[in-house]
C-alpha positions in Angstrom: 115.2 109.2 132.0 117.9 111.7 131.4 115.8 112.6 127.7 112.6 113.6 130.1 114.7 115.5 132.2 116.3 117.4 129.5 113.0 118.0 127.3 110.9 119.2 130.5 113.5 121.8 131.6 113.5 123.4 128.3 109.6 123.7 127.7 109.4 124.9 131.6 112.7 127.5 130.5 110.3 128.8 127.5 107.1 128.8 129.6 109.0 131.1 132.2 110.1 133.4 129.2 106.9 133.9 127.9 105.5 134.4 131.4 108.1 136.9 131.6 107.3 138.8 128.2 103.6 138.8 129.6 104.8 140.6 132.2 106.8 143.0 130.5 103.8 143.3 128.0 105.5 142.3 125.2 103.5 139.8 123.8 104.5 139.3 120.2 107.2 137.3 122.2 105.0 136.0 124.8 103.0 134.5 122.1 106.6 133.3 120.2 107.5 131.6 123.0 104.3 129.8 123.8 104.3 128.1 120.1 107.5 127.2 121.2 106.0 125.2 124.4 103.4 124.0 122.6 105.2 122.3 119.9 108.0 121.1 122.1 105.3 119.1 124.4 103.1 118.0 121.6 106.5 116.8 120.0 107.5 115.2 122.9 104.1 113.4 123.7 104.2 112.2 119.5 107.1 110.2 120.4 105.5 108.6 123.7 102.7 107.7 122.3 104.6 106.0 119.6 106.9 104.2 122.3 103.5 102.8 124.0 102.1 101.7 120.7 99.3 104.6 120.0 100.4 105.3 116.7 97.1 107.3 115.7 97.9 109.3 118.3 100.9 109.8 117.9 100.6 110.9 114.5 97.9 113.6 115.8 100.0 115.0 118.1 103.2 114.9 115.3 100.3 117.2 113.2 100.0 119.3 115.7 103.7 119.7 116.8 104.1 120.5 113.4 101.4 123.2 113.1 102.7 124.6 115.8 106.2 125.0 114.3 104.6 126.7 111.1 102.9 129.3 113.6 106.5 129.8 115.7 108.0 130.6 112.1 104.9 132.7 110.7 105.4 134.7 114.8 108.9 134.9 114.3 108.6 136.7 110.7 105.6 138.9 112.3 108.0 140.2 114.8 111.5 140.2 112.4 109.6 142.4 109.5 
């Protein structure tokens, strides 16, 4: 329980941040940060599929998370260079 807990508060600390840099108007990180939610809650819903037995599921979502990693690190060299 205390691994939900932990997980949720950091995508909803990212999806404040980026709601933040929408704000600002700086979305190069607005849109960094999003990837970031995205592939922490596709991540996270790879491994509870997996616990409840939905392993083709779980191996979509695992794709995805993992796209979604590739884009935060394609964003982050945008921004960097």
């Amino acid at each position: 329980m205390k691994k939900n807990w932990i997980i949720g508060t950091i995508i909803v600390i990212a999806a404040l941040a980026s709601l933040i840099f929408i704000i600002k108007g700086n979305f190069n990180m607005a849109v960094l940060f999003m990837t970031v939610v995205f592939a922490l809650s596709n991540g996270y819903r790879a491994v509870s599929f997996k616990e409840k037995g939905y392993i083709r599921e779980a191996k979509w979502m695992r794709g995805m998370s993992i796209t979604f990693v590739v884009l935060f690190f394609i964003v982050l060299g945008i921004i960097l260079f």
